[in-house]
FIMI-298135 format. One line per 5 residues: number of its first residue (from 1); for each residue x, y, z of C-alpha. Coordinates in pm, whole numbers. Example, Ala and Ser with C-alpha at 12.3 -4.5 7.8 and 13.67 -1.06 7.14 Angstrom:
residues 2
1> 1230:-450:780 ~ 1367:-106:714
end
This chain:
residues 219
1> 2669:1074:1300 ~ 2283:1042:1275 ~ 2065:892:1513 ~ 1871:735:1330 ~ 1914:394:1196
6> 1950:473:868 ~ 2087:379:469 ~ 2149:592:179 ~ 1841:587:-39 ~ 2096:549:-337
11> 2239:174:-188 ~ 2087:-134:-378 ~ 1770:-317:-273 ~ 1812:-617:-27 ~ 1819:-930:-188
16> 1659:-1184:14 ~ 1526:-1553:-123 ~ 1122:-1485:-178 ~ 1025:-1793:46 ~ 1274:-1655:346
21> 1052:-1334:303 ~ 709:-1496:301 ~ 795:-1733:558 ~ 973:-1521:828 ~ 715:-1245:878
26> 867:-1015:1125 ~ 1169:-1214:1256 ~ 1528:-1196:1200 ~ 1705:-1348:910 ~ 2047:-1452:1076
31> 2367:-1398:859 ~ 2657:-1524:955 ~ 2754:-1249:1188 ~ 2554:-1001:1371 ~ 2564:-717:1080
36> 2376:-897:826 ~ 2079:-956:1017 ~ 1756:-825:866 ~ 1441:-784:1040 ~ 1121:-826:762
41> 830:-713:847 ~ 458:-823:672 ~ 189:-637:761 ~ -174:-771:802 ~ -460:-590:674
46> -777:-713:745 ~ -1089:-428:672 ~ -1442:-432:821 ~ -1693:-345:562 ~ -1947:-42:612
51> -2290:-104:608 ~ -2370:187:387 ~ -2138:36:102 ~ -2348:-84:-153 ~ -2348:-456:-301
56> -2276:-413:-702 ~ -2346:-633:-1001 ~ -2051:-520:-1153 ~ -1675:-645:-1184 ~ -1378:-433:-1147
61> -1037:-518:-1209 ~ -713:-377:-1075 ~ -402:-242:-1285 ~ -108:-305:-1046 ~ 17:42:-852
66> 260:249:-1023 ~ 546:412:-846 ~ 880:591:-873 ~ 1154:326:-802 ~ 1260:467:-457
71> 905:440:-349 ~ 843:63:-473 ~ 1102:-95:-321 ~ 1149:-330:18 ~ 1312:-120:208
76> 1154:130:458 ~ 1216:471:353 ~ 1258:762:615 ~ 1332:1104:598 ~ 1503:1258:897
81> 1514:1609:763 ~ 1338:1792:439 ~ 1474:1721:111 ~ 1640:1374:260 ~ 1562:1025:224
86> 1718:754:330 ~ 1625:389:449 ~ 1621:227:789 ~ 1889:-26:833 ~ 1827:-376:930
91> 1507:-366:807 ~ 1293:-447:479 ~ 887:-511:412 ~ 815:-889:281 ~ 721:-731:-73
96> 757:-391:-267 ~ 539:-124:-167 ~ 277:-138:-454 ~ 270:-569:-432 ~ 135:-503:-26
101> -99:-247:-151 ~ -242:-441:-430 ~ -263:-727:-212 ~ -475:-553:53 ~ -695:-380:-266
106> -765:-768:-364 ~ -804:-936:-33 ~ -1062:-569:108 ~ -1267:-636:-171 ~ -1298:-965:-182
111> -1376:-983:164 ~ -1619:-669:178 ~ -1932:-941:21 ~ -2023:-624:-167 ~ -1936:-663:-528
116> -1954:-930:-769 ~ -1614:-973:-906 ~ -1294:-842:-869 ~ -932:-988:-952 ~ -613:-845:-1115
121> -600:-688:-1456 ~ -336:-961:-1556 ~ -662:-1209:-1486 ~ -786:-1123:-1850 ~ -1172:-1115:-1696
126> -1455:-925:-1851 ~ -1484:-606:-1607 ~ -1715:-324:-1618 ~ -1423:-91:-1409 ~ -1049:-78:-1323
131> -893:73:-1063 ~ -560:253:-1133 ~ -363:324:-863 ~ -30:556:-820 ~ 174:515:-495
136> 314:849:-447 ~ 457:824:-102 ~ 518:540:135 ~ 712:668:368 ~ 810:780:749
141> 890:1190:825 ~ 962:1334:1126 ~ 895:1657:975 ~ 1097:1817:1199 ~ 967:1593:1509
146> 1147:1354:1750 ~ 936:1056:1623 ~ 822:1020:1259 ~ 461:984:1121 ~ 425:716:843
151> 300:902:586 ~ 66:662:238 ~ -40:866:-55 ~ -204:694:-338 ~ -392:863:-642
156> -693:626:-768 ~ -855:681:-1099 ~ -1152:466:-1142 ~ -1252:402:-1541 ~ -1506:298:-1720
161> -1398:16:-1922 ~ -1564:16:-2253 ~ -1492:374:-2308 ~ -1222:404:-2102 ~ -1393:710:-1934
166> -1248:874:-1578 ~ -1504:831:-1365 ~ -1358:998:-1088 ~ -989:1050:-956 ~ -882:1129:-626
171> -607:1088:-343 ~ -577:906:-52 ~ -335:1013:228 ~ -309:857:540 ~ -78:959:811
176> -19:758:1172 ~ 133:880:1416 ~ 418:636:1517 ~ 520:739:1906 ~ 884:608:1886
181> 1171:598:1717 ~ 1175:180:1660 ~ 1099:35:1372 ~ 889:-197:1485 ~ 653:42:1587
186> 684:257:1217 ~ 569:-81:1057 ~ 268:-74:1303 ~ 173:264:1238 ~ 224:199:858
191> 5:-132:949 ~ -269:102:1068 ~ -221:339:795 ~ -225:58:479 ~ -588:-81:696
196> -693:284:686 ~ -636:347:327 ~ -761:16:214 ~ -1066:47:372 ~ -1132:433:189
201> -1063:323:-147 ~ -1303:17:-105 ~ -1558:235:17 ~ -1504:563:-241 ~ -1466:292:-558
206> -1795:110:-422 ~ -1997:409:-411 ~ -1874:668:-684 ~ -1912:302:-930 ~ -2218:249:-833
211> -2378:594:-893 ~ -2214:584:-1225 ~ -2372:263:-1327 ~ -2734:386:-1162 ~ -2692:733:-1413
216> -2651:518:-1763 ~ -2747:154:-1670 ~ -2720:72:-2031 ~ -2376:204:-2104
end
């Protein structure tokens, strides 16, 4: 028997009412016995900008994350051993993995006061970037440990719009720590780890669009 408290990957995605989700945060839903009770948790990310970001004139837009399926789901994946994944049971995020990562792309740069317009590609504004973003892993491994690490890896490809030019492409990884075993304290560490992440890709698309603009202001 395993000791950890854990799903097949292969079983079907929770199904949970979309207003229960948003609503409940991190506290049980209550079935009508003790075995369907799912604990949801929503995590916060809130960035502090750097001072040596620099405020653009330019608008960016971002393409929703892609993902394999197993990685944009609700549920929490974990793998207890190499080669093995499998999801926590009793427990689910409030949205898909790429929805709380494009939600903490819009919110970070919104908040950072540094550029001068950013929303969703489905917006249909006029942008001078876009920011496309593959979730590659979202996930907690104990790699062989007695507590897991929650492990984010996203590849970002910043284009110029108009010519649809790569600016630059690179990966983000994160990886926290968690401590324990709960899973409270996994969606902590992957808490710290989405804040982390967040605030790099602000930063890196910032900068590395801003000395592309300064090279050929008139492109």
């Amino acid at each position: 028997m395993s000791r950890f408290p854990l799903l097949p990957a292969s079983l079907p995605r929770l199904l949970l009412p979309a207003g229960l989700m948003v609503a409940l945060g991190a506290c049980s839903l209550l079935g009508s016995n003790e075995r369907s009770a799912v604990t949801i948790y929503s995590p916060v990310v809130r960035i502090q900008p750097d001072p040596s970001w620099p405020k653009v004139d330019w608008q960016l837009v971002l393409v929703k994350p892609t993902a394999a399926r197993v990685v944009d789901s609700p549920r929490i994946n974990v793998r207890p051993t190499p080669g093995e994944l499998q999801v926590y049971k009793g427990v689910s995020w409030a949205q898909p993995a790429t929805d709380m990562v494009d939600d903490a792309l819009v919110r970070a740069f919104e908040d950072s006061g540094r550029i001068a317009g950013v929303a969703r590609a489905t917006t249909g504004i006029r942008a001078d970037y876009k920011l496309a973003l593959d979730l590659r892993r979202f996930e907690s491994d104990y790699r062989g440990q007695p507590t897991p690490t929650a492990f984010i890896e996203i590849n970002a490809k910043l284009i110029h719009v108009i010519d649809q030019r790569v600016v630059a492409d690179r990966t983000f990884r994160q990886e926290q720590p968690v401590g324990s075993a709960a899973t409270g304290d996994v969606a902590q560490a992957f808490e710290k780890g989405l804040q982390a992440v967040t605030t790099e890709l602000v930063g890196w698309t910032l900068t590395t669009g801003q000395a592309d603009r300064q090279a050929a202001p008139g492109r």
